[in-house]
C-alpha positions as CSV (number, residue, x, y, z in Angstrom):
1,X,17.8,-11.1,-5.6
2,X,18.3,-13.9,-3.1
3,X,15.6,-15.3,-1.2
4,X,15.9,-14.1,2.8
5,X,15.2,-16.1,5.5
6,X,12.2,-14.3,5.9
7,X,10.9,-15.3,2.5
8,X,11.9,-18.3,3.3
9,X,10.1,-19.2,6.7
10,X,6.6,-17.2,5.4
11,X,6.4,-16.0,2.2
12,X,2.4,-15.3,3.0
13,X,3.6,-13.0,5.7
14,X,6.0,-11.2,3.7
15,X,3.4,-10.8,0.7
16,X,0.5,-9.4,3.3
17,X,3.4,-7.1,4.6
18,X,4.1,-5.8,1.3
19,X,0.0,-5.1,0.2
20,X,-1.1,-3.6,3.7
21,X,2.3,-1.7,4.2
22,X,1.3,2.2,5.2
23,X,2.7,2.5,1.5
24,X,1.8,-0.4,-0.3
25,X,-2.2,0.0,0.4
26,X,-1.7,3.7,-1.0
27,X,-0.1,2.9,-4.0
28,X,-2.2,-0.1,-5.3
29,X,-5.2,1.7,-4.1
30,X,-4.3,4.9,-6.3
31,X,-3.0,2.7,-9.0
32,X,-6.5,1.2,-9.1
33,X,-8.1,4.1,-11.5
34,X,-5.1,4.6,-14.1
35,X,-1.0,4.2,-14.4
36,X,0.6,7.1,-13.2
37,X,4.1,8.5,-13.5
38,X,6.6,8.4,-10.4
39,X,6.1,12.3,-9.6
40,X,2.3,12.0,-10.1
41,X,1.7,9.0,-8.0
42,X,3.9,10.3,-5.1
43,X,1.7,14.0,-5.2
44,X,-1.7,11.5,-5.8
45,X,-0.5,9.8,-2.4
46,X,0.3,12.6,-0.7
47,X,-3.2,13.6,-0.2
48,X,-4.0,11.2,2.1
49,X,-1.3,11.8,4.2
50,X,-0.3,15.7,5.3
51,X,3.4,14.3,5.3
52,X,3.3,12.4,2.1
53,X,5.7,9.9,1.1
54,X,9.8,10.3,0.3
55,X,11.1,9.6,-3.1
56,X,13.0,7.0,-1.6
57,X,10.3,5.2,0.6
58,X,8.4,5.0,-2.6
59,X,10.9,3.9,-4.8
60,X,11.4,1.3,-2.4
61,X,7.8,0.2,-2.3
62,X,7.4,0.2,-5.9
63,X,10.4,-2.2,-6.2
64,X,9.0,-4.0,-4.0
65,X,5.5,-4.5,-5.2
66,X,6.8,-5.1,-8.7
67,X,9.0,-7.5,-7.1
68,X,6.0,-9.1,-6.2
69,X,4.1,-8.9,-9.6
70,X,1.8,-6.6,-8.7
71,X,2.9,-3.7,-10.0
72,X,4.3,-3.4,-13.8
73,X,7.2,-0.5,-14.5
74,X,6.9,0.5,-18.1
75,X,10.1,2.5,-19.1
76,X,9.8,4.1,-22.7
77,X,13.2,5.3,-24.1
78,X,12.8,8.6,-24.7
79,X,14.4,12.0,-23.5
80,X,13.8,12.7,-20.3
81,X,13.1,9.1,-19.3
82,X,9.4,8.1,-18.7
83,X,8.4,5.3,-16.5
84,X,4.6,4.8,-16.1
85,X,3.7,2.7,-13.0
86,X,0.3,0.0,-13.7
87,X,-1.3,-2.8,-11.7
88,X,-0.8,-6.6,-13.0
89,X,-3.2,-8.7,-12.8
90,X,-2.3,-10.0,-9.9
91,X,-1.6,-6.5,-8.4
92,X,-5.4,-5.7,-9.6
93,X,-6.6,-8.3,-7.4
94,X,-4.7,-7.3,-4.5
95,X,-5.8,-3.6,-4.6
96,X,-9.6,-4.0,-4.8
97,X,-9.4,-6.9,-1.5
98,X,-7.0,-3.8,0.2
99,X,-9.6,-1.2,-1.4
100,X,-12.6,-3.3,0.4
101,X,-10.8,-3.2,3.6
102,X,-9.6,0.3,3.4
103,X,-13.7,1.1,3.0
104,X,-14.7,-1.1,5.7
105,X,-12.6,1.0,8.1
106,X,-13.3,4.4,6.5
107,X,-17.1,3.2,7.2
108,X,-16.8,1.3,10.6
109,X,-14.0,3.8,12.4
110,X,-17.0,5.2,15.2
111,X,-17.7,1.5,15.7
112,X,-14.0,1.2,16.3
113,X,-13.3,4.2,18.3
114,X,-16.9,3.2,20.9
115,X,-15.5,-0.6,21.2
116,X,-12.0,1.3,22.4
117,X,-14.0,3.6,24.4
118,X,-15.7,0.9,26.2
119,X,-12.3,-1.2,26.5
120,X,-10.4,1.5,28.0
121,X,-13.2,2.5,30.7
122,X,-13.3,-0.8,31.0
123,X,-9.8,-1.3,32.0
124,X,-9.7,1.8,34.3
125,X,-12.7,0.6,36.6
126,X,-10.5,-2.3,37.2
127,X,-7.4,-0.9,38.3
């Protein structure tokens, strides 16, 4: 795969795109407690979202997070195929720092939603 120009200008963007993607922070989060198989991490990532995620927007992501090193594909020759999805390393790394933030927010979100409050009364007093 060539390098894009993206890549090439900021690579630590593109990385932090790839981890905190509305994907990426699902799948290394999920991918956290055990490898899963392409079907079972797509239905495990579905329950956070009612819509759940295509087979292509998570092939995609998978590609991309391997790509990466984060994620290892294991593909055992057998009949039917099976491919077993697993953190790196490096991937393991990555998903506990997303993990940490992911809680932070789950256990901050009325903070959030009062500082917005107060911001947009805020705003309308002055206009």
């Amino acid at each position: 795969m060539a390098v894009s120009d993206g890549e090439a200008l900021c690579p630590y963007r593109l990385v932090l795109e790839h981890v905190t993607s509305r994907w990426g922070v699902l799948v290394l989060i999920e991918l956290l407690d055990r490898p899963y198989r392409f079907s079972e991490l797509r239905r495990a990532i579905s329950q956070y979202n009612g819509r759940g995620v295509s087979e292509k927007m998570l092939t995609q992501t998978l590609q991309t997070l391997e790509r990466d090193g984060l994620v290892d594909r294991d593909a055992k020759p057998v009949i039917p195929p099976r491919v077993d999805y697993s953190l790196s390393d490096l991937g393991r790394e990555a998903a506990e720092q997303v993990k940490a933030l992911a809680q932070w927010t789950h256990q901050r979100m009325d903070d959030v939603e009062k500082a917005r409050l107060t911001y947009d009364e805020t705003r309308a007093a002055a206009s």
